[in-house]
C-alpha positions in Angstrom: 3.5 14.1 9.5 5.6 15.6 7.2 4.4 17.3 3.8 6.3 17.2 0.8 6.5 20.2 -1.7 7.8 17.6 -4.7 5.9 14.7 -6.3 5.6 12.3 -3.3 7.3 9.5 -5.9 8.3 9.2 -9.1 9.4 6.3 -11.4 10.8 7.1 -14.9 11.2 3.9 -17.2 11.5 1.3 -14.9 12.2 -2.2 -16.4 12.2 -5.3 -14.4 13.3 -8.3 -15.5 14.2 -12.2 -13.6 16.6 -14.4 -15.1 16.3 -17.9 -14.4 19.2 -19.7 -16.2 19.5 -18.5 -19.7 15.8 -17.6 -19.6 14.8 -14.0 -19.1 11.4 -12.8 -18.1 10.1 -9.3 -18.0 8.7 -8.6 -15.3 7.5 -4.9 -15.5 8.2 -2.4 -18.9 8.7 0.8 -19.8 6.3 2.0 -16.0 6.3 6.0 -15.6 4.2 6.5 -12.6 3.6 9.9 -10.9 2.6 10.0 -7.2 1.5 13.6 -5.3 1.8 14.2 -1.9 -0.9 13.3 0.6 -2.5 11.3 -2.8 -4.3 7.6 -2.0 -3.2 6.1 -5.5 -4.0 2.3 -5.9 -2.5 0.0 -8.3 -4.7 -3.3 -9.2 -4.2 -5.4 -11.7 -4.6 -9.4 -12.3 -2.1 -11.9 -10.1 1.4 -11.5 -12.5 1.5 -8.5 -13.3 3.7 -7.1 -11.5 2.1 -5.0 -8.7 3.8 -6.1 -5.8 7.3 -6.1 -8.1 6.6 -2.5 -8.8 6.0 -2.0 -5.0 8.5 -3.4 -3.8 10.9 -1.4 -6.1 9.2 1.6 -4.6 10.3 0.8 -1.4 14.0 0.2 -2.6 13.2 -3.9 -1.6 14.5 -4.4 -5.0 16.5 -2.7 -7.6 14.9 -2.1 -11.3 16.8 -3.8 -13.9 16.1 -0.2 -15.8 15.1 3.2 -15.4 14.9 5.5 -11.8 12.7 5.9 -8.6 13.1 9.3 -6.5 10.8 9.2 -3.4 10.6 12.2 -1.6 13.1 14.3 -3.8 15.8 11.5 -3.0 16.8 7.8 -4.8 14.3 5.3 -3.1 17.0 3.8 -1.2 17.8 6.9 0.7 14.4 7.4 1.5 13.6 4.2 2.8 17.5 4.8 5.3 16.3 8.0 6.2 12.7 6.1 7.1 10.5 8.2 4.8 9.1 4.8 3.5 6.8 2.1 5.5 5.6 -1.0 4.1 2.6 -2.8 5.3 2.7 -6.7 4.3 0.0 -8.8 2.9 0.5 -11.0 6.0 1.3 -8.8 9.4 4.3 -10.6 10.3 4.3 -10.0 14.2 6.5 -11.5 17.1 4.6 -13.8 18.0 6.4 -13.2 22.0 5.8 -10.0 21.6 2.4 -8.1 22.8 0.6 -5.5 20.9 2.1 -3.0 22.6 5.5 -4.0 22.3 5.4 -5.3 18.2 4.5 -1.3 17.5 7.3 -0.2 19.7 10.2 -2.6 18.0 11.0 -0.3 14.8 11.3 2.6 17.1 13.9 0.7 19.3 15.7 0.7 16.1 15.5 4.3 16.2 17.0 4.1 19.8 13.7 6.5 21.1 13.9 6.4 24.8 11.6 3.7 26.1 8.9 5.9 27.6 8.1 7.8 24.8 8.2 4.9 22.8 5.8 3.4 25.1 3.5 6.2 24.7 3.4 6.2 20.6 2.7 3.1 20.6 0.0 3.5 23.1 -1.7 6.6 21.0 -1.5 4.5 17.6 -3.3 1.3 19.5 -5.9 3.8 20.1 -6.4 5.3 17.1 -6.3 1.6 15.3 -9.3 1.2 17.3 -7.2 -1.6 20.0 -7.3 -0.1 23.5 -7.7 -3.0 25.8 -5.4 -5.3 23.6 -2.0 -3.6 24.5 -1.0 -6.3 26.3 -2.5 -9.3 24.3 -0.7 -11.3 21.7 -1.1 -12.3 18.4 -2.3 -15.3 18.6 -5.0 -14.1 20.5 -6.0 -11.3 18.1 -8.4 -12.1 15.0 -6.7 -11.4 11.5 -8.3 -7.9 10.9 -6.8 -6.8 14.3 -3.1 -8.1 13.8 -3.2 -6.1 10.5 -4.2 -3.8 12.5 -1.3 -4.2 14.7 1.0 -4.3 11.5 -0.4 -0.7 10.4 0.8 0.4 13.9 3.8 -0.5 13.4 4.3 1.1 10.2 3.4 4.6 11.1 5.3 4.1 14.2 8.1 6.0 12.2 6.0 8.3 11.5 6.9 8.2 7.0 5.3 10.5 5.0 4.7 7.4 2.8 3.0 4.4 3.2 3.3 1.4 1.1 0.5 -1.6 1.2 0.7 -4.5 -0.5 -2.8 -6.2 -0.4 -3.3 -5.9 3.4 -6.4 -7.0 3.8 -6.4 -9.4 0.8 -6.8 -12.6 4.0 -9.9 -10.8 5.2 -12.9 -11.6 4.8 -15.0 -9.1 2.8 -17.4 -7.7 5.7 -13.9 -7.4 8.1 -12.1 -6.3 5.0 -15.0 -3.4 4.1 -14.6 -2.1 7.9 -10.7 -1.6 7.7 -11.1 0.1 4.7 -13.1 2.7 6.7 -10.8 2.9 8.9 -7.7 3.0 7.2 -9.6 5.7 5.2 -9.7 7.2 9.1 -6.4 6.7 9.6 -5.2 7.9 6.2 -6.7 11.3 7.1 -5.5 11.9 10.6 -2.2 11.3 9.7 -2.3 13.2 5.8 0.5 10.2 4.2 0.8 9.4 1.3 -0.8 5.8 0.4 0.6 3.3 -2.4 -1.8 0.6 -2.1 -1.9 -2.6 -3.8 -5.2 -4.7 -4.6 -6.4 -7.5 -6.9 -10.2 -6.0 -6.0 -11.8 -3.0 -7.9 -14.5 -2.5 -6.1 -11.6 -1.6 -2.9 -9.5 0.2 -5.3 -11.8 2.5 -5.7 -13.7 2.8 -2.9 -10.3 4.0 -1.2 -8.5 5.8 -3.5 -8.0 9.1 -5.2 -7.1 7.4 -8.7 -6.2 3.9 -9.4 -3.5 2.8 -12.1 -4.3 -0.5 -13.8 -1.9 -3.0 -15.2 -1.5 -5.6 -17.6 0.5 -9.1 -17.3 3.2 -10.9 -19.1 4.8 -8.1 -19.1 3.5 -5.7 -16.5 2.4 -2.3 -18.1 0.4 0.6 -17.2 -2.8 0.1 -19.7 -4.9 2.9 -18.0 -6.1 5.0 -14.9 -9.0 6.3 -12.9 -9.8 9.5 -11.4 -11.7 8.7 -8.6 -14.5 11.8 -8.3 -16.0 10.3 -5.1 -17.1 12.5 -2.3 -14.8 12.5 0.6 -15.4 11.4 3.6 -16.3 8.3 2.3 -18.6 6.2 3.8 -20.2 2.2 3.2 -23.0 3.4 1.3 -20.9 5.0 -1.4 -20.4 1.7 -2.6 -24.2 1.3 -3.9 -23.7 4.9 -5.7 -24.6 5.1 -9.6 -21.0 6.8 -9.7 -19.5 4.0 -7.7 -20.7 1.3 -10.2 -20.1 3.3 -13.2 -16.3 3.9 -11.9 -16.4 -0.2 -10.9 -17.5 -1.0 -14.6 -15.0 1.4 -16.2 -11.9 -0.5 -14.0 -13.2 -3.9 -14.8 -13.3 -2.9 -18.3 -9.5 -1.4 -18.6 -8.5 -5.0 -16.6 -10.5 -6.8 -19.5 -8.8 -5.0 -22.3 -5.5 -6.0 -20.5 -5.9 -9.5 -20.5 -6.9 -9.8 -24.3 -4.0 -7.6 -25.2 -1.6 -9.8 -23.0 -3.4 -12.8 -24.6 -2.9 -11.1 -28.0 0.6 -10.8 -27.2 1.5 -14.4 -26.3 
């Protein structure tokens, strides 16, 4: 995977705003986010505020109605052309005529890669997802967890130095949903990307991440952030840590003081 020597992303007084006849609503304001290379940074926040919004300008899905995103030293839309960028969906969105196997391979037909080594990347990241022995099956007879899996896959199929995830596992239940993030944790390592990762849950945030930026609704600002100090590798019992529940505590308390201030603000 490639390594970048600049700041993995960066966005500079981005504004985001919807219009909807003469209304206007502001979306996101005034965000400066920093992102290093090879960091895990999650964003959480409560639903409205602007997470995915801020993602999905990231990615170059959207254009802010203000400021600038580079990713990767370049404007995020060149990165995502050149294929720096992969997004991972809250909901997988495979082929459903596809196989396991061949959902991986379809971005890299795209790419025009010669069918065998397709074949065989797609093969390797199956196996590394944990999936051998459900190449050929397809999704509909793969549990959630597993097509997600699937979806990750896919992504990293390109091989992008950065990895954008928008509440992946946010369908899961919590005892599927605490084993993928050991996994993508796994993952994460092997492949040294960098992770934008979206949640609505704390307790994931930090369990995954090296820092987690919180945001505020209505509209969506950066109210805070946490260094996460955690021990790497990380592993389930982490969770029941003094330092884990301190760090917990101190991220529902920055999401608190966001809501009142929003609520203030109305």
């Amino acid at each position: 995977m490639p390594q970048l020597s600049e700041a993995a992303v960066a966005v500079n007084d981005v504004v985001m705003k919807f219009n909807s006849g003469s209304e206007s609503f502001r979306a996101l304001d005034d965000i400066n986010l920093q992102v290093n290379p090879g960091e895990f940074l999650s964003i959480i926040g409560p639903s409205g505020c602007g997470k995915t919004t801020l993602l999905r300008i990231i990615g170059a899905l959207v254009r802010p109605s203000a400021g600038t995103v580079t990713v990767a030293g370049k404007s995020a839309n060149q990165a995502r052309l050149d294929r720096d960028i992969a997004f991972v969906f809250q909901t997988p969105a495979l082929l459903e005529w596809r196989d396991s196997t061949s959902n991986v391979m379809l971005p890299l037909e795209f790419q025009k890669v010669p069918k065998a080594e397709a074949r065989r990347r797609a093969g390797d990241l199956l196996a590394a997802m944990g999936l051998q022995g459900f190449e050929n099956s397809f999704p509909r007879q793969l549990s959630g967890g597993m097509q997600q899996r699937v979806s990750i896959a896919r992504a990293l199929s390109v091989e992008p130095s950065i990895l954008l995830m928008d509440e992946p596992f946010g369908a899961l239940d919590e005892i599927t949903r605490d084993r993928l993030n050991l996994e993508l944790l796994d993952i994460w390592t092997k492949w040294q990307s960098t992770i934008i990762f979206v949640t609505h849950n704390i307790r994931e945030a930090i369990f995954l991440s090296d820092r987690v930026v919180v945001l505020r609704p209505r509209p969506g600002r950066i109210i805070g952030e946490l260094l996460i100090d955690l021990p790497r590798p990380r592993t389930a019992e982490l969770r029941n840590t003094p330092r884990f529940v301190e760090l917990r505590q101190k991220g529902e308390a920055l999401l608190e003081t966001g809501l009142r201030e929003a609520s203030h603000a109305d």
